[in-house]
N, C-alpha and C positions, 0 to 999 in steps of 0.2 A: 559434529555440528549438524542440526538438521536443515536449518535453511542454508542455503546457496548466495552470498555475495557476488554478485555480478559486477559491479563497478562505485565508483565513487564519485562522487563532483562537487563542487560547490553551492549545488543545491538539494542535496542527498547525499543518502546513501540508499543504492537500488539493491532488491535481492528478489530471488524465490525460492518459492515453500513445495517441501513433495508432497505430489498428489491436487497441487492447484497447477497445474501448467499453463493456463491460457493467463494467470494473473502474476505481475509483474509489481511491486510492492517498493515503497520509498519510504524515507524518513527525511521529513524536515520540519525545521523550526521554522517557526511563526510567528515572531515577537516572544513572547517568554513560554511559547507553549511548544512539544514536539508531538509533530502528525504524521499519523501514519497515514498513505496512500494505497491503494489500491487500484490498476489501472488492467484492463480487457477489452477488445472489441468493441471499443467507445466508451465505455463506462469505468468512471470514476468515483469510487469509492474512500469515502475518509473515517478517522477518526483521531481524538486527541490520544494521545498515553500516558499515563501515567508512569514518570521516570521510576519505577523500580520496578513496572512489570516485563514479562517479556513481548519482544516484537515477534516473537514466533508464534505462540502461543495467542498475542493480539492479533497477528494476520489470520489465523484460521478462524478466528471469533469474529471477525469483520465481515470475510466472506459466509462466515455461517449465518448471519445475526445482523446485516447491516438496518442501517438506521435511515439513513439517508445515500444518495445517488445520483450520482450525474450523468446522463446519456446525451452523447454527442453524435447528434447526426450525420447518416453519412456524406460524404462530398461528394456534390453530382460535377468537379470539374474534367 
């Protein structure tokens, strides 16, 4: 198996990929759709999947190629 399962929950499934260490990677549903996440350093990264592709394969394409991004700033408390 190349990617790493980290844990489970009810709103995911978390894992990571070798060779991205700093990104920490989720799958959840959205109403009829599954998204992957991508999360680093404040930034959050998505995309939808396509149920027969792979999530391995989509997480290196995400970080390689993303589309869109969220940057959360950081907390001055």
């Amino acid at each position: 198996m190349v990617g790493h399962r980290s844990g489970t929950n009810r709103s995911g499934m978390t894992f990571t990929l070798p060779g991205l260490p700093p990104w920490t990677f989720r799958i959840v549903l959205i109403g009829q759709q599954i998204v992957l996440e991508a999360t680093s350093d404040g930034q959050r990264l998505s995309t939808v999947l396509d149920p027969c592709s792979s999530r391995i394969r989509s997480g290196y394409d995400l970080i390689d190629t993303p589309q869109c991004a969220l940057i959360n700033p950081p907390s001055l408390a």
